[in-house]
N, C-alpha and C positions, 0 to 999 in steps of 0.2 A: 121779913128780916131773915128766914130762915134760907131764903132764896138767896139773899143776898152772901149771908155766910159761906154758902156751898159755891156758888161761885168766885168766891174770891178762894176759896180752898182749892179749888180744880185751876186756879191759875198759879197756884204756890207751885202743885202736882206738878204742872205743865212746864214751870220754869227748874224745879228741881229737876226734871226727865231731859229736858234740853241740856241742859248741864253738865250732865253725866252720860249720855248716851252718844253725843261727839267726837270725832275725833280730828286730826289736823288738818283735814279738807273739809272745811269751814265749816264744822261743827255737826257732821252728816256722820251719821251711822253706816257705813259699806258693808254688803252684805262681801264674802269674797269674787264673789262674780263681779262686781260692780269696782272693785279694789283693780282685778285683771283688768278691766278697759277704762279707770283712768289712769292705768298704768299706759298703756296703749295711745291714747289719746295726746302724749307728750312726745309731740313731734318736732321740730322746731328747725327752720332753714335757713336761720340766720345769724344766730348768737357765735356758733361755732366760729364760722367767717369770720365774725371782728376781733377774734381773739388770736386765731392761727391764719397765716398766707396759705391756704391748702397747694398754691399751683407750686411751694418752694419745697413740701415734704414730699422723701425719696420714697418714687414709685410711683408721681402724681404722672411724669412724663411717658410712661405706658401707658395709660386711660386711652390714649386715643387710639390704639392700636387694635382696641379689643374690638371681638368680631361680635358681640351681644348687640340687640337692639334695642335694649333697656334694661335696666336696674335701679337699684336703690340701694343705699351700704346707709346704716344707722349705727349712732351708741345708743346701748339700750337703759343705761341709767340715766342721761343727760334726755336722751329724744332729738339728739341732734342727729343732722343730713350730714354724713361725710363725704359721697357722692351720688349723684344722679345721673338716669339718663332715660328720656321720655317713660319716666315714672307714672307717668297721667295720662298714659295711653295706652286705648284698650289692645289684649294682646289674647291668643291663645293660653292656656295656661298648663296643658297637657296635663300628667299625674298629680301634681303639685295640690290640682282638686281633691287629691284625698286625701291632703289633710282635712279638709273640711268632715271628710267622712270621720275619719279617726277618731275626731273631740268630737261630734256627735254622738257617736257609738260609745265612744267613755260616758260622756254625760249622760246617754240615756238608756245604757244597759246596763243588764245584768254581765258579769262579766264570766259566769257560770255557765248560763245559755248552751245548749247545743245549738247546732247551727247547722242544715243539711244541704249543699250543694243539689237543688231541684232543677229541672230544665227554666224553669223560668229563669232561671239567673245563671245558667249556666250557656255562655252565649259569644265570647270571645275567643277565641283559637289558640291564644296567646297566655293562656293560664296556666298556671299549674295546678288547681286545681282542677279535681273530679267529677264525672255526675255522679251524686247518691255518696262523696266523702261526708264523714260528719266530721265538726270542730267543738271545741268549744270558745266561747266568742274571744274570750283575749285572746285565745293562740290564732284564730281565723286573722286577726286584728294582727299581730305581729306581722301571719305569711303575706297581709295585704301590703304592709309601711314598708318591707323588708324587702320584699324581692318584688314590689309593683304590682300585684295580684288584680286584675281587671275583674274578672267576674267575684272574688273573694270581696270586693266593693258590692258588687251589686246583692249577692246575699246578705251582704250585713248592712246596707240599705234598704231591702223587703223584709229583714228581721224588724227592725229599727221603729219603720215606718210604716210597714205592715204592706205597703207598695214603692216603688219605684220613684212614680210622679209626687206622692207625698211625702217624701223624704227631700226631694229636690227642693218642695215646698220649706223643708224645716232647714237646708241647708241656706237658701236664700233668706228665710227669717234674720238666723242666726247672721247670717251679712249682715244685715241692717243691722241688728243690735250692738254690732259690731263697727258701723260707720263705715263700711267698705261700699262705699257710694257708686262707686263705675264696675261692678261686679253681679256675674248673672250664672247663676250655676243652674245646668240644665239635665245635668246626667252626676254619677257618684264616684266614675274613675276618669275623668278627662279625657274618653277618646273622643276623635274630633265631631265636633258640635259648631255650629256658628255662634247660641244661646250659649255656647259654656266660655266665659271670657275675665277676664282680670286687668288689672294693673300691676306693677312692681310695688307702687306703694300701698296700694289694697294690701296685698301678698303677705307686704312686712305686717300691717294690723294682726292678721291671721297668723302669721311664725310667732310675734310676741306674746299672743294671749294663748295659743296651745300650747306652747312652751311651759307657760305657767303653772302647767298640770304636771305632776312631778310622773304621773303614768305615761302621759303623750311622750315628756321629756324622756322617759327609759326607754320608751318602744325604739323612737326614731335614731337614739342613739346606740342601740344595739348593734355590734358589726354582724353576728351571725349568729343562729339559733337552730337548733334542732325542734320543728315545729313539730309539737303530739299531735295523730289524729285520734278517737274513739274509740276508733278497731287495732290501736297497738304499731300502727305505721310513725314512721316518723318524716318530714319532711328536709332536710339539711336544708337552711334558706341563708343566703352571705346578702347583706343590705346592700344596694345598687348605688348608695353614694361612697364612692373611694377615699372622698375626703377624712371619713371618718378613721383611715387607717396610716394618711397621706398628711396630713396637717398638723398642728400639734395645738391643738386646744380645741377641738372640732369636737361638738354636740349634735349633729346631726343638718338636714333636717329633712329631706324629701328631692329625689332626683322626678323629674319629668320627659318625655320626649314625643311630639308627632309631627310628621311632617309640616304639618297647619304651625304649631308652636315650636317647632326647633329644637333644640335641645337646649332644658329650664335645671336651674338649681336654687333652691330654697336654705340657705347655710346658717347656724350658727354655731360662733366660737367664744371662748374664753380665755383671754390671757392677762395674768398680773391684776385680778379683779376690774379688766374693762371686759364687757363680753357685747359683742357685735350681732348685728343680724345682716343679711345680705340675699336679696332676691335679683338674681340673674334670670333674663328671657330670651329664648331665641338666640342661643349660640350658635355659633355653626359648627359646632360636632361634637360627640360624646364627651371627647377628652376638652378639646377648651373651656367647656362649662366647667370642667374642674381647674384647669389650668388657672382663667380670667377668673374664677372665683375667688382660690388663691391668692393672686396678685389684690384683686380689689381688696380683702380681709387684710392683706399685709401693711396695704398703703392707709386702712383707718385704723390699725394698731400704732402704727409711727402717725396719725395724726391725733391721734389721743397721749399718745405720749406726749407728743410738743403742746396740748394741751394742756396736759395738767403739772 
């Protein structure tokens, strides 16, 4: 009898905790991590189409012009495609890789950290950092988003991960948890690799959920910082995306460029409460990545407008 009591008491328990511990995605407790990628996961390629003629909104007749050999432009509240172009095919992805580094080193640092530029990671020709500079990790983390820092990746990948190859490990996890299905990260700043490879729609998963991090969101949207080192130096670092000085609702979000991958831009903007994402690949030059950026951001602002 007494058996019996306790379990029907543990099922009152059970149904009371269900009750109250739900919320509007079908009754599931999200932890916020879990909140960011079913935000992500709302993609949608077709809803938009039966409600707007995209090929009649102004701006749609430039699309063919552009020199990019793929993208993807989304609304980021709907998850609707405003446009594509071989979104699902695999591509170089140049620096665009660190962001992947960035939301890792947020989510699993201290942001106190000193950080010392050692020959092991000090390896690229092309940095601005030092051997033997010390950081402290957020600011290392700024001069990396900001001004493309190559080996400033790889020290705060051997911080991180404690090596190189096991960071690659956590950043390829972190893909999959992520759904970024045609996606191989092989190194922590994108220079050429054949293993280091993306999609545009992959790209967009990863701008949507770092974004979500209001720290990722201030780095990338920074235009310029005066980066402190340890020893009283300062670094002047101006962000290598123009957009962010050039556009007018523009948050950021990651320029990329190698020969293998062209010239990449990772964008997001904000205007009239629509805010857009847009991954551009392989442009053919510095400036049209910003240009066809642009234009694509312009042409899914006037299609949300006829939208809504």
């Amino acid at each position: 009898m007494k058996n019996h009591m306790v379990y029907g008491l543990l099922l009152i328990v059970a149904a009371v905790v269900s009750c109250t511990s739900g919320d509007a995605t079908g009754g599931r407790m999200l932890s916020p991590e879990q909140e960011r990628l079913e935000r992500i996961n709302r993609i949608d390629s077709t809803s938009l189409s039966e409600v707007v003629k995209l090929d009649s909104i102004d701006g749609f007749e430039q699309l063919s012009s552009l020199t990019a050999d793929a993208w993807m432009l989304i609304d980021d509240s709907t998850g609707c495609i405003i446009s594509e172009k071989n979104a699902d095919e695999l591509r170089h992805m140049a620096s665009i890789t660190k962001m992947m580094t960035c939301l890792l080193a947020l989510e699993n640092g201290q942001m106190g950290d000193t950080i010392e530029i050692t020959e092991d990671v000090y390896v690229a020709k092309d940095s601005r950092v030092k051997l033997g500079d010390k950081y402290e990790m957020r600011h290392l983390i700024d001069e990396m988003m900001l001004i493309s820092d190559n080996d400033a990746a790889y020290a705060l990948a051997k911080h991180i991960g404690g090596d190189t190859l096991r960071f690659c490990d956590m950043m390829n996890e972190k893909a999959e948890y992520l759904g970024m299905t045609h996606t191989h990260f092989a190194n922590p700043n994108g220079v050429p690799n054949p293993n280091n490879y993306s999609t545009a729609s992959d790209l967009i998963r990863l701008s949507r959920y770092c974004m979500r991090d209001s720290l990722f969101a201030a780095i990338v949207g920074t235009v310029e910082k005066d980066v402190p080192l340890l020893d009283g130096r300062h670094m002047p670092c101006r962000n290598t995306n123009a957009l962010l000085k050039t556009y007018e609702g523009c948050m950021g979000i990651k320029t990329g460029f190698t020969r293998q991958a062209g010239n990449c831009l990772a964008s997001a903007a904000s205007r009239d409460g629509v805010t857009l994402y847009l991954v551009l690949l392989n442009s053919r030059s510095m400036s049209t990545r910003f240009t066809e950026s642009a234009l694509l951001l312009d042409y899914g602002f006037n299609v949300m407008k006829a939208y809504r």
